[in-house]
PALOKE-158131 format. One record per residue: x negated, y, z negated of N, C-alpha, C in turn; residue in three letters. Coordinates in pm, whole numbers, padded with zeros to 5 digits, always signed. Layout:
XYZXYZXYZALA;...
# end
This chain:
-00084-00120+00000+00000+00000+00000-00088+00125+00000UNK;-00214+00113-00098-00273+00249-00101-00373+00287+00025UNK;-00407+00118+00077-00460+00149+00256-00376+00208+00331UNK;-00255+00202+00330-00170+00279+00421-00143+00387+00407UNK;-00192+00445+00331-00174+00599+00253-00278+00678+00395UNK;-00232+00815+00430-00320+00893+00491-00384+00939+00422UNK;-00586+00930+00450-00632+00991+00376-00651+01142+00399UNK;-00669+01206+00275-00675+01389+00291-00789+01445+00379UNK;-00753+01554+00453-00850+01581+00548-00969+01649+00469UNK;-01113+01574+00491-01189+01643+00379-01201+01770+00456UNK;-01248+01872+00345-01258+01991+00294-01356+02070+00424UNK;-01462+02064+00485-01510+02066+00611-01411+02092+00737UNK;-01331+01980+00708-01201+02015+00839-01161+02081+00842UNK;-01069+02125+00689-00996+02213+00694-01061+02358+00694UNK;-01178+02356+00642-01209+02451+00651-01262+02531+00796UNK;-01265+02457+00864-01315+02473+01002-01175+02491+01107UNK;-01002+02440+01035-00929+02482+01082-00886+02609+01082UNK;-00904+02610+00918-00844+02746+00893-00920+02847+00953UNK;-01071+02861+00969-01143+02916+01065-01106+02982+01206UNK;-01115+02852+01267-00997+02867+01407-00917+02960+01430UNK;-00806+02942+01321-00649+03007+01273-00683+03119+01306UNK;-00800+03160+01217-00781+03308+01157-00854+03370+01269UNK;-00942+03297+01342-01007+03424+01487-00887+03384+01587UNK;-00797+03306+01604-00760+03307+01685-00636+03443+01657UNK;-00597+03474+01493-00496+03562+01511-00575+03687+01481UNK;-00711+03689+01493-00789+03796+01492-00823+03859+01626UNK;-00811+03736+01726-00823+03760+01892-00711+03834+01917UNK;-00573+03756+01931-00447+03798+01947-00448+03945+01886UNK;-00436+03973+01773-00460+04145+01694-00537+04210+01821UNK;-00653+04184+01833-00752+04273+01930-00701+04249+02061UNK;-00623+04181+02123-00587+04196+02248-00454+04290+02244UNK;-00330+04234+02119-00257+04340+02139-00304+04508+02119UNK;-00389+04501+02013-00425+04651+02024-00473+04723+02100UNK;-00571+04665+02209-00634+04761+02325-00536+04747+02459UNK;-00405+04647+02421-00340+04716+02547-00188+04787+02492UNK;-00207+04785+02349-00064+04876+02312-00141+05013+02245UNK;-00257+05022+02267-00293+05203+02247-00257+05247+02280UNK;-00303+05259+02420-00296+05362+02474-00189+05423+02529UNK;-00001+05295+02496+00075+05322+02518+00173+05386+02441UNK;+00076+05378+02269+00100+05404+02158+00031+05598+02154UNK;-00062+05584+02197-00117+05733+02218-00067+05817+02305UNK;+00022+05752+02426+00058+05868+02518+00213+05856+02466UNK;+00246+05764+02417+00446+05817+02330+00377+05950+02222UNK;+00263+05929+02140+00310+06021+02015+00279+06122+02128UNK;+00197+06164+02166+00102+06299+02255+00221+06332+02338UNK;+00332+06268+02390+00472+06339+02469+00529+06414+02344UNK;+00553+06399+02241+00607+06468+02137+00507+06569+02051UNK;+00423+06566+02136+00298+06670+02027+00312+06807+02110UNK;+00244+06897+02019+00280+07044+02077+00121+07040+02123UNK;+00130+07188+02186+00031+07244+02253-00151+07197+02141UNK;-00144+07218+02017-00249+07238+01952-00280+07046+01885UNK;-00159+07015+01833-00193+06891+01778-00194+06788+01869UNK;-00207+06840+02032-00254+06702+02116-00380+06656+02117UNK;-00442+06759+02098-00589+06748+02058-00659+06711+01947UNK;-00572+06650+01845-00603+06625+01752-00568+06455+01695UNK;-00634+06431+01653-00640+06274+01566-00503+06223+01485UNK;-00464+06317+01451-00357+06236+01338-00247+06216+01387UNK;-00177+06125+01284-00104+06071+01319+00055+06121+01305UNK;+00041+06197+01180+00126+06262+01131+00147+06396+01193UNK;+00288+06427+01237+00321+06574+01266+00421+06594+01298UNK;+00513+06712+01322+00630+06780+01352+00662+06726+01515UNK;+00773+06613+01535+00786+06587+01676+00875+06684+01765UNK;+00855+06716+01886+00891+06801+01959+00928+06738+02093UNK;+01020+06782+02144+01152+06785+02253+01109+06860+02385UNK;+01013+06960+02350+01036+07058+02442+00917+07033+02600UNK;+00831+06948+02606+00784+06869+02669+00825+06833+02805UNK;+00948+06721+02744+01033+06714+02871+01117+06800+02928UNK;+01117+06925+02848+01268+07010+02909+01156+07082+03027UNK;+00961+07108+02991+00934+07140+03086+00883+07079+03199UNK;+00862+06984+03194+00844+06880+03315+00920+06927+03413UNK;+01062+06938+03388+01182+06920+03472+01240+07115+03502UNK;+01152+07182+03443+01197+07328+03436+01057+07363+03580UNK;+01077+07508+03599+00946+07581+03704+00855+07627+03624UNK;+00735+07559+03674+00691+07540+03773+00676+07363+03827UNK;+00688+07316+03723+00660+07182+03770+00745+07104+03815UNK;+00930+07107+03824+01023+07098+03886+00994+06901+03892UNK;+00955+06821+03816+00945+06736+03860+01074+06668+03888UNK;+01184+06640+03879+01331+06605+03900+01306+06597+04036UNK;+01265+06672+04138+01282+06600+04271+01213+06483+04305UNK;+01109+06503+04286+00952+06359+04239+01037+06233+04162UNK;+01045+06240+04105+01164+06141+04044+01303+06106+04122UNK;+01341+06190+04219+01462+06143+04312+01369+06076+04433UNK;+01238+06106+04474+01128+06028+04593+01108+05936+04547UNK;+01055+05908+04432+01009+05763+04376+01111+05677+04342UNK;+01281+05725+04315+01366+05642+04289+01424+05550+04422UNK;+01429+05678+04524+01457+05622+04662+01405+05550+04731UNK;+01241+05575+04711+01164+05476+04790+01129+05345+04720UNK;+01147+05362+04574+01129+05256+04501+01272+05160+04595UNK;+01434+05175+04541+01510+05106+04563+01569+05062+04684UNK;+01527+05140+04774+01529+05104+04924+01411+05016+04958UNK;+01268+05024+04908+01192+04907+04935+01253+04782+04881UNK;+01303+04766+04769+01326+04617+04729+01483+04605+04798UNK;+01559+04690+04807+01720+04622+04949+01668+04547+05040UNK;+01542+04635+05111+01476+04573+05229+01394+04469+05190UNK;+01331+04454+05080+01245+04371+05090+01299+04217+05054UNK;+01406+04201+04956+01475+04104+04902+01579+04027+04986UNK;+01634+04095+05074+01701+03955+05204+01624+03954+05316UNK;+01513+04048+05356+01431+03983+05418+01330+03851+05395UNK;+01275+03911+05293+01153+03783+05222+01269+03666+05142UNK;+01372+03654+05144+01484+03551+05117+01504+03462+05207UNK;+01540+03536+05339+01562+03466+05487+01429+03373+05541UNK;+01306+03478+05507+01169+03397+05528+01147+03320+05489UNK;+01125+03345+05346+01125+03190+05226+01223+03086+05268UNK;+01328+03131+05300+01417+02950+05317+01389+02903+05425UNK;+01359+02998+05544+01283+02953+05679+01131+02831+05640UNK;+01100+02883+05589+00953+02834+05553+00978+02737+05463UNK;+01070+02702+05404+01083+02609+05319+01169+02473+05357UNK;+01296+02506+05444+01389+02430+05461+01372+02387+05635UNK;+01291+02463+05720+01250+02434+05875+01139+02390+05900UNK;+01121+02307+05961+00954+02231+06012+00944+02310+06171UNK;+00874+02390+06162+00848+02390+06338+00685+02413+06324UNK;+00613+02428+06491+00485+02440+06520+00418+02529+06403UNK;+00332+02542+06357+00256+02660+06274+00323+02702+06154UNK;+00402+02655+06091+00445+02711+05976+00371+02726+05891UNK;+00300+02599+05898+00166+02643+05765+00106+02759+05792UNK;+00068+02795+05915-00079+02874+05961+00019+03006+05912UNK;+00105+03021+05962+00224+03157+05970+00198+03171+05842UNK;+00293+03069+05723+00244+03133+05549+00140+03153+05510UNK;+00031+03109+05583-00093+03122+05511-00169+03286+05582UNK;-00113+03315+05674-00098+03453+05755-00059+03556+05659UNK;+00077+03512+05608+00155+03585+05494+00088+03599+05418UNK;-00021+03512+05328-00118+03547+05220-00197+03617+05185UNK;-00272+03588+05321-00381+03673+05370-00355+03825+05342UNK;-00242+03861+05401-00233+04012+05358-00218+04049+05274UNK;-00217+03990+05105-00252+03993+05015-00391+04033+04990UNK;-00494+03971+05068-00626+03995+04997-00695+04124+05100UNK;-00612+04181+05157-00661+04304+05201-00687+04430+05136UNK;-00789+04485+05111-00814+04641+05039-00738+04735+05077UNK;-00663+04796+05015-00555+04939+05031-00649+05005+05097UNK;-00785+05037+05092-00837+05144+05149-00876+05128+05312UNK;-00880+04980+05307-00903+04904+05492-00799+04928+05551UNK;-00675+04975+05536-00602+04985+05629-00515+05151+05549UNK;-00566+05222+05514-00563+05325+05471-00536+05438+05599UNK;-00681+05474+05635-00678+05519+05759-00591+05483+05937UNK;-00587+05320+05923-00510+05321+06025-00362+05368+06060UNK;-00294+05306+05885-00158+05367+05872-00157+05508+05884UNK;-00262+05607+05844-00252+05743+05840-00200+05809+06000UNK;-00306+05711+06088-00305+05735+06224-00172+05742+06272UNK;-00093+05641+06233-00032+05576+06330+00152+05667+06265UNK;+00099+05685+06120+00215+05771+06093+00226+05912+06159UNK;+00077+05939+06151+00082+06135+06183+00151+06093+06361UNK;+00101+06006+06381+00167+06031+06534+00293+06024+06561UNK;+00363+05937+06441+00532+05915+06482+00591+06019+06387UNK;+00442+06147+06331+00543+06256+06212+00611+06181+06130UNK;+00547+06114+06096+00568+06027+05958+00531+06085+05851UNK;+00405+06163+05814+00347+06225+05708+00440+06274+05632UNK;+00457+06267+05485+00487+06353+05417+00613+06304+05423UNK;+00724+06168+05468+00836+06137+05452+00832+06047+05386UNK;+00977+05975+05322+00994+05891+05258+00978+05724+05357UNK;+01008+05720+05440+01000+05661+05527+00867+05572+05561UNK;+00739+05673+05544+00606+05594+05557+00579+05531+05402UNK;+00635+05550+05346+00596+05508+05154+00686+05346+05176UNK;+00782+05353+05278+00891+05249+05227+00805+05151+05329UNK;+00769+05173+05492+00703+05136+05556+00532+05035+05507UNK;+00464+05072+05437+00342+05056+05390+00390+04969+05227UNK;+00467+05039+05153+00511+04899+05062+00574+04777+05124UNK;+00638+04805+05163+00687+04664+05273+00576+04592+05270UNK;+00428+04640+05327+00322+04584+05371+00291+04488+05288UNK;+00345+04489+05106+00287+04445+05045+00367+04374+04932UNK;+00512+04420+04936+00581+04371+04833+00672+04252+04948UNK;+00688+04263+05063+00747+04180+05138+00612+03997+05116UNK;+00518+03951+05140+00449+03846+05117+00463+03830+04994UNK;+00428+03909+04884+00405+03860+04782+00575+03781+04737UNK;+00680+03857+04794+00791+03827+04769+00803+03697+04812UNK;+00823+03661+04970+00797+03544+05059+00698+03428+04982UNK;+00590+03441+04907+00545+03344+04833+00619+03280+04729UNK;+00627+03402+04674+00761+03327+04510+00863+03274+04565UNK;+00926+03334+04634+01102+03242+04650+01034+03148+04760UNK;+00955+03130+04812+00923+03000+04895+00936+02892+04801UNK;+00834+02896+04655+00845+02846+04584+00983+02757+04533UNK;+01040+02828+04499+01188+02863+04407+01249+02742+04531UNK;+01276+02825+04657+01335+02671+04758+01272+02580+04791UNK;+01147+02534+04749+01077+02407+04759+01111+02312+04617UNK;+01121+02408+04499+01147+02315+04426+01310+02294+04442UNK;+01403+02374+04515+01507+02318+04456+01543+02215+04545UNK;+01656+02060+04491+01664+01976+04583+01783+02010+04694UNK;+01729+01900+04820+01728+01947+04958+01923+01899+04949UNK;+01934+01770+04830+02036+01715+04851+02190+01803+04798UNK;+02152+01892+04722+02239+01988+04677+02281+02093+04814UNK;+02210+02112+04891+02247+02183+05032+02309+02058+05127UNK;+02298+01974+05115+02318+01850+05209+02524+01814+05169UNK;+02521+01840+05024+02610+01824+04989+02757+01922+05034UNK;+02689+02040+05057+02797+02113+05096+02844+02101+05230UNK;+02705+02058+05337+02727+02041+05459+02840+01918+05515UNK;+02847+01822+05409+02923+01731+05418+03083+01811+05378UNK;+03090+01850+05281+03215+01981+05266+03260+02072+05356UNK;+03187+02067+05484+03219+02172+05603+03158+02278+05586UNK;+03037+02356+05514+02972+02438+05516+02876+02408+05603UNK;+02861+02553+05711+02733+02569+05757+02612+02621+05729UNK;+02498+02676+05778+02374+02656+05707+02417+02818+05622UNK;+02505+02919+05701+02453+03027+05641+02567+03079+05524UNK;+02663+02972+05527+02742+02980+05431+02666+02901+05277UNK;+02622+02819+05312+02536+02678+05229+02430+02810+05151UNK;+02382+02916+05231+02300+02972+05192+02319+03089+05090UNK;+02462+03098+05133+02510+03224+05091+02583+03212+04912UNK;+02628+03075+04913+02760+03046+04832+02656+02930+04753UNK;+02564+02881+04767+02484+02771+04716+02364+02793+04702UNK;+02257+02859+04818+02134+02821+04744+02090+02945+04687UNK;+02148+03033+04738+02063+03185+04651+02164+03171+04511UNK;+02232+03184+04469+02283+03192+04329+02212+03059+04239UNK;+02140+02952+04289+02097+02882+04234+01919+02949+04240UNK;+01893+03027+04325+01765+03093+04302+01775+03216+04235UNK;+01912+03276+04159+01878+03385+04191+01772+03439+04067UNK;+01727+03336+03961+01625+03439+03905+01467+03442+03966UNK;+01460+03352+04073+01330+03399+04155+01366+03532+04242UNK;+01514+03537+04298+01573+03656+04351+01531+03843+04269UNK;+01537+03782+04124+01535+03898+04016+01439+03942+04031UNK;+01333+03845+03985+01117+03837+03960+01094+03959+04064UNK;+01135+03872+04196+01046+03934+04323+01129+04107+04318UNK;+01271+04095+04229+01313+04247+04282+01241+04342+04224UNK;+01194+04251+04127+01144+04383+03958+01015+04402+04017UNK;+00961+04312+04050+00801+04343+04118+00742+04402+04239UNK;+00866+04437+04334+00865+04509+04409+00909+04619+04393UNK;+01014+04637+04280+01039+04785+04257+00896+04858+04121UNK;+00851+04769+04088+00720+04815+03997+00639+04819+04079UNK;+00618+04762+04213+00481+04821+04263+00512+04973+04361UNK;+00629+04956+04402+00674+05053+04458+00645+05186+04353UNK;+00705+05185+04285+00716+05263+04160+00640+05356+04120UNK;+00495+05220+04065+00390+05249+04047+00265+05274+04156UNK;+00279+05278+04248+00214+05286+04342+00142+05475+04391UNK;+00021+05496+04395-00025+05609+04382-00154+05631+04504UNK;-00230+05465+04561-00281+05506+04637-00213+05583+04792UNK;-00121+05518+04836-00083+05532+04975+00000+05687+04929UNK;+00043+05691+04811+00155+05827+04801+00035+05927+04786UNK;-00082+05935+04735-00121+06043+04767-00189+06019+04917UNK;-00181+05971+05000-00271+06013+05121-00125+06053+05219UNK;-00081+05942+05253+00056+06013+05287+00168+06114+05286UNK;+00154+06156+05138+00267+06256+05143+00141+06392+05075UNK;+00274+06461+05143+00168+06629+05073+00230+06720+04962UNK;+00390+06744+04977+00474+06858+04919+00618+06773+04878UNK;+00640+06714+05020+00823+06736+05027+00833+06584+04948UNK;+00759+06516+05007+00739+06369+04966+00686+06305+04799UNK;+00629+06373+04754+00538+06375+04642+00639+06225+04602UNK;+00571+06135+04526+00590+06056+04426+00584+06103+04264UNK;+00634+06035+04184+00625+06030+04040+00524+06070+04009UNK;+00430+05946+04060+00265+05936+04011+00195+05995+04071UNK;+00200+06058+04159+00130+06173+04245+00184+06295+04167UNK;+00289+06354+04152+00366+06424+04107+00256+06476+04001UNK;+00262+06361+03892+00156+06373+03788+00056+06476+03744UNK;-00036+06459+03864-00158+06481+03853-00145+06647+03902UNK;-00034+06714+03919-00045+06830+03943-00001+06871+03832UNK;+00053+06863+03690+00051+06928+03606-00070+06990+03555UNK;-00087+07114+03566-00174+07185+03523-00173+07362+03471UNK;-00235+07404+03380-00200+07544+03316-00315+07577+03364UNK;-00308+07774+03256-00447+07807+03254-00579+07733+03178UNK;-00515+07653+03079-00608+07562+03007-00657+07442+03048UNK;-00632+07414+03179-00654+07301+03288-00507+07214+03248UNK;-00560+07086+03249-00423+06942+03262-00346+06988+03097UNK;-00254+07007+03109-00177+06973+03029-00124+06865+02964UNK;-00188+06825+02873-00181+06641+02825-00036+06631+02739UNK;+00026+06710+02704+00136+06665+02639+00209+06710+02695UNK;+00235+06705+02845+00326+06731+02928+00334+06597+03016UNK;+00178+06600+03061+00124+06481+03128+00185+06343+03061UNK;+00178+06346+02929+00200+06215+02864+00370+06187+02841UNK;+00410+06296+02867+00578+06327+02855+00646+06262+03033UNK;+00562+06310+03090+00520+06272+03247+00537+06106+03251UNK;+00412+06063+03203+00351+05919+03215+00500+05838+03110UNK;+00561+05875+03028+00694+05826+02971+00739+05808+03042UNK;+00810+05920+03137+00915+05913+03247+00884+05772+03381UNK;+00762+05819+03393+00713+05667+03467+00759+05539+03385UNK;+00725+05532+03265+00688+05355+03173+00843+05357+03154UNK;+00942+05444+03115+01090+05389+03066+01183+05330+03192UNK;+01207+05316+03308+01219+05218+03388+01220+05091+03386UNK;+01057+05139+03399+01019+04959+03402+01059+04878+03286UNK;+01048+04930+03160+01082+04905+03034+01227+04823+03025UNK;+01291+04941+03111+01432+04933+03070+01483+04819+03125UNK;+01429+04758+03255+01451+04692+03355+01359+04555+03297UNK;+01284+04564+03220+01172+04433+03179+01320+04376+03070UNK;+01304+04461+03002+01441+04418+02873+01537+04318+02929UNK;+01635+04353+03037+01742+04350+03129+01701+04185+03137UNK;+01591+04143+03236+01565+04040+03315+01474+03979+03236UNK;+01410+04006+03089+01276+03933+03015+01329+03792+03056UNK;+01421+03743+03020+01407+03585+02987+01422+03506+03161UNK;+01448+03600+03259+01387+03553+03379+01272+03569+03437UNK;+01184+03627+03348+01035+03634+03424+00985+03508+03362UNK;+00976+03422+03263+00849+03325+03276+00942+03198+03361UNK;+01056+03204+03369+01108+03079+03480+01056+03091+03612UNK;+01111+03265+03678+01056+03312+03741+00891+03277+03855UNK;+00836+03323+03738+00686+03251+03767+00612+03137+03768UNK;+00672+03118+03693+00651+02966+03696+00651+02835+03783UNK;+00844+02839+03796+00864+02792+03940+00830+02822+04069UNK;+00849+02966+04060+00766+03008+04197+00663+02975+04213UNK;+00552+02965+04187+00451+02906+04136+00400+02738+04096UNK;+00522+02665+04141+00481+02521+04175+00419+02484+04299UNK;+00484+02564+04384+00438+02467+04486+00399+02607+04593UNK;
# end
């Protein structure tokens, strides 16, 4: 009976567990803190006045008046915020039943080159924003593209359309072929089968790819500053023109950089418990 007893883990083990434990929630601490600073430093610094942005503490009188000037003259940002909303939500309309139609193409059709074609699609993933920088510039100034909403929606396409086409490829590879087979026997055709069956069974790979195309859109600052000049401005372009006689204005700026992060925020909340399915599945195959 007392052989069958577990013996106690000697004292070495445990001590070498508890070890473990404690850097590992000493790691975790240091990872959340260097990426919730600085998101922690630009919330208080939107509510700090002119003198205590510059300053260390933590403690002080919070203030309102920040955002009333963002949105007042000279810096008028409210239109910048109607460019970045438009081009944000018109890239992902366009980008989400296009890269939908692709993905089930690529997933549910065998013809010549399909592989070579998705793996085409990838590729433009690993291209540098700045390699094809200049050509788009070209090719917009000539169709008077500059400076519209139009070349911002054009050039994200470039980039939120594949990455999209990868995930939901995913999403219809894993789902089974016999659940579409089933309706066809019911008198559905392919684009009813598609319509009424397989996207509502994808739709949180549908969600992933919307949120991530409207965050890169969003956030996106290289192509908006080369492209646009005045009428066009983005959010994040927008930004970088706050400035006084005292140069950048940081607790305007950081009142600024809010208006950017509460979106995405708001929209991460909304869909959290569909992003790790999301990725995941997309991400099988």
């Amino acid at each position: 009976m007392q052989g069958s007893m577990r013996r106690p883990p000697e004292p070495g083990v445990v001590l070498r567990r508890r070890l473990a434990q404690t850097g590992e929630v000493i790691a975790t601490l240091a990872v959340i803190f260097f990426v919730a600073f600085p998101l922690v430093w630009m919330i208080l610094a939107a509510f700090k006045n002119q003198i205590d942005v510059y300053s260390t503490r933590l403690l002080f009188t919070p203030i309102l008046s920040n955002f009333r000037a963002i949105f007042a003259d000279p810096i008028l940002l409210g239109s910048h915020v109607w460019v970045s909303a438009l081009v944000s939500f018109l890239t992902v309309a366009i980008t989400i039943p296009l890269a939908a139609a692709a993905s089930y193409v690529l997933a549910r059709h065998r013809f010549r080159g399909r592989d070579t074609l998705f793996l085409l699609i990838l590729i433009t993933q690993f291209v540098p924003a700045v390699v094809v920088a200049i050509p788009f510039f070209t090719l917009f100034r000539t169709l008077n593209l500059i400076d519209t909403p139009w070349a911002l929606i054009i050039v994200y396409l470039s980039f939120t359309l594949p990455y999209a086409i990868w995930m939901l490829r995913g999403f219809f590879d894993a789902l089974p072929v016999e659940i579409e087979e089933a309706s066809f026997i019911d008198g559905c055709n392919e684009l009813q089968t598609l319509r009424h069956v397989t996207l509502p069974l994808v739709m949180p790979g549908l969600l992933v790819a919307a949120v991530f195309a409207f965050i890169s859109a969003w956030n996106e600052f290289f192509f908006a500053l080369i492209l646009t000049r005045s009428n066009s401005l983005t959010l994040p372009v927008a930004i970088q023109t706050i400035s006084g006689p005292r140069g950048p204005m940081w607790e305007q700026v950081a009142a600024a950089g809010m208006l950017v992060m509460v979106p995405i925020l708001i929209m991460s909340l909304f869909i959290r418990k569909y992003f790790v399915e999301g990725i995941t599945v997309g991400a099988v195959k």
